[in-house]
C-alpha positions, -999 to 999 in steps of 0.1 A, spaced: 431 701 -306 420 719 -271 395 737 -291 380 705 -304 380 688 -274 362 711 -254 339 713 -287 333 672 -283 329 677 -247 301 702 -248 285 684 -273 286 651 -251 268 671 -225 241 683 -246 233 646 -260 233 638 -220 210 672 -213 183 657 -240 183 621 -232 169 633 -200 147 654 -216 134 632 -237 134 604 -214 96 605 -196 98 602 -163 60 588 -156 63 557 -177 97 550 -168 82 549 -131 54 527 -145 77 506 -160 96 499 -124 69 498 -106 58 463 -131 88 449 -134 83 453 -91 46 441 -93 61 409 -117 89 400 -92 61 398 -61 37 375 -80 70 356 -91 76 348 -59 43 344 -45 42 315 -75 78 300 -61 61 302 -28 32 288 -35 48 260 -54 70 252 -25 42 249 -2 20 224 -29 53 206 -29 53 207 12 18 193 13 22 165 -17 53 149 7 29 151 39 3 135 26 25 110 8 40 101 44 2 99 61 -10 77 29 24 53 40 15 53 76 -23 48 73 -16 18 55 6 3 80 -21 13 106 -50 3 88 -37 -36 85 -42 -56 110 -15 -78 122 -33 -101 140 -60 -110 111 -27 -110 86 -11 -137 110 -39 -159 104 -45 -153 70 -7 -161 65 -16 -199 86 -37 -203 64 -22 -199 30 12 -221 51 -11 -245 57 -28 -251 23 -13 -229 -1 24 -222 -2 33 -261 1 7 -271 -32 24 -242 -49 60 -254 -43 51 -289 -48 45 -281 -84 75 -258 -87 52 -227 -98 65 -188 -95 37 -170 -81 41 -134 -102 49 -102 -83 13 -90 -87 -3 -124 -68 -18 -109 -30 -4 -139 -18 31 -140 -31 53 -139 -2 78 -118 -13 48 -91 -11 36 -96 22 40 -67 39 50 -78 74 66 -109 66 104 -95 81 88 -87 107 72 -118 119 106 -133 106 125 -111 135 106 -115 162 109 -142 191 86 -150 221 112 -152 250 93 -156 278 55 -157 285 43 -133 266 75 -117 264 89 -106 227 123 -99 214 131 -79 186 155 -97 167 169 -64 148 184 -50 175 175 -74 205 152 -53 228 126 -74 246 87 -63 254 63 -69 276 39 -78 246 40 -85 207 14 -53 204 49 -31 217 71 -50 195 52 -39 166 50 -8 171 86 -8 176 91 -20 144 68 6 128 86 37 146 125 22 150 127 0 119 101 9 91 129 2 65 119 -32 71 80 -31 64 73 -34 25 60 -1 13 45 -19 -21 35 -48 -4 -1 -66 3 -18 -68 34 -31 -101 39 -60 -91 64 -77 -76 32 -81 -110 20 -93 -124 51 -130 -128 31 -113 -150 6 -96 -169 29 -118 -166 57 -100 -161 85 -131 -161 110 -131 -203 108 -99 -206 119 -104 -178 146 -137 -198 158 -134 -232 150 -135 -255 185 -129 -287 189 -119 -315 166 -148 -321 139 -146 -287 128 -176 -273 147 -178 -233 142 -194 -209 167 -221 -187 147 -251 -168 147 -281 -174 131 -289 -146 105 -298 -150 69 -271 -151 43 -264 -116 18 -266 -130 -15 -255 -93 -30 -221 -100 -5 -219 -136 -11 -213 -126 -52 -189 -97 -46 -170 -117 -22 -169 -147 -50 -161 -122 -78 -133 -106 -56 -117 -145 -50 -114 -150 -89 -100 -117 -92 -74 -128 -66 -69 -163 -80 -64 -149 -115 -35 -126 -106 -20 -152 -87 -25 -178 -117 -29 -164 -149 -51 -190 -169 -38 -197 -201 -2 -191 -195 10 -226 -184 -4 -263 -174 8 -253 -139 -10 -223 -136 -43 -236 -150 -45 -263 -126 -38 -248 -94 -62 -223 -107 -87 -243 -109 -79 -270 -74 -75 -228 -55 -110 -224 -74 -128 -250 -54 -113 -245 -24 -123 -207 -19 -142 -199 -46 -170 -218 -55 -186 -223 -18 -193 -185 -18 -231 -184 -25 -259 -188 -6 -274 -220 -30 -240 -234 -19 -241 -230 19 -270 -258 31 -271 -244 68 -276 -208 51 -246 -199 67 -236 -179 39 -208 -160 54 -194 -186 73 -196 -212 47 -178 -251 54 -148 -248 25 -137 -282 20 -99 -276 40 -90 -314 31 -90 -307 -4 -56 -302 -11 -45 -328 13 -60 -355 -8 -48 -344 -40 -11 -342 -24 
């Protein structure tokens, strides 16, 4: 038994002396030095990865505060008048829905909360109704709510300054007086501008009313039609005023 054991054992070394031997030495340092190369362009590609992921979420956050920058409060304040003033109460006096995808749908409008929480407190003096700090202007008070309370502006929601050429916002910024006068300047009216701006209201006014879809919807559609739309051409503006053309505000209140 000693004798074959020491037989086994001598063999075991010899099988271990020509796997060296027959093991090369040059490839199997080629081999490592792959399987080294592979692991550094792994992780270069991991890294890489992490950094494209880095710069998607940065520009995500710039593309969320540039729109919040680029809308302009004030013009969206009178925008939103407006549509109080002749809009919102014709719609709710026929008991429509205005969709989700309607610009004017106020459960869109992007700083509705806001205007909802703030309070003039004294003269020219504004309160911040989420947490009930006071500034020395409504300028500060938004931009308090854009860095302390963002969670409140609507990240899918419309900006209502964009649609200040539908609505036209410049009357109500210049008219003066009583009879509807309108400080302008004579220049010659864009019939190119007038169309897109036209085209771009019965865009607006079929997202908001879908024609076809109910008796409701086809005649608001057509009443919101006359009101902004069909004014917006040059034929229809007699002073030439194209861009500042006379809509007929009373409208509405005579078909209340």
């Amino acid at each position: 038994l000693a004798f074959l054991s020491l037989m086994g054992f001598l063999h075991g070394a010899e099988d271990s002396d020509s796997r060296h031997a027959n093991c090369n030495r040059g490839r199997t340092r080629r081999l490592v030095k792959i399987m080294e190369h592979g692991s550094r362009n792994q992780r270069f590609l991991l890294g890489l990865l992490a950094f494209l992921s880095l710069m998607g979420f940065l520009h995500g956050a710039e593309d969320s505060d540039s729109r919040h920058a680029n809308c302009n409060r004030g013009r969206s304040r009178l925008a939103r008048n407006i549509l109080r003033e002749e809009f919102y109460p014709h719609v709710r006096k026929l008991g429509f829905q205005l969709p989700p995808g309607c610009p004017f749908s106020e459960e869109r409008d992007m700083f509705l909360d806001n205007e909802k929480h703030k309070k003039e407190v004294r003269f020219n003096n504004w309160k911040c109704l989420y947490c009930n700090k006071v500034f020395k202007s409504e300028s500060y008070l938004e931009h308090h709510y854009v860095n302390r309370h963002p969670e409140t502006i609507k990240e899918d929601g419309f900006c209502l300054a964009d649609y200040c050429d539908v609505l036209e916002c410049d009357m109500q910024e210049n008219v003066i007086g009583s009879e509807g006068m309108f400080k302008t300047s004579s220049y010659r009216c864009d019939a190119k501008r007038m169309q897109k701006r036209r085209h771009r209201c019965h865009s607006v006014l079929d997202k908001c009313f879908p024609p076809h879809t109910s008796d409701a919807a086809n005649r608001l559609h057509h009443e919101f039609e006359k009101l902004y739309c069909e004014h917006l051409s040059c034929e229809a503006s007699p002073d030439g005023l194209g861009d500042v053309a006379r809509r007929p505000h009373t409208l509405l209140r005579s078909t209340q």
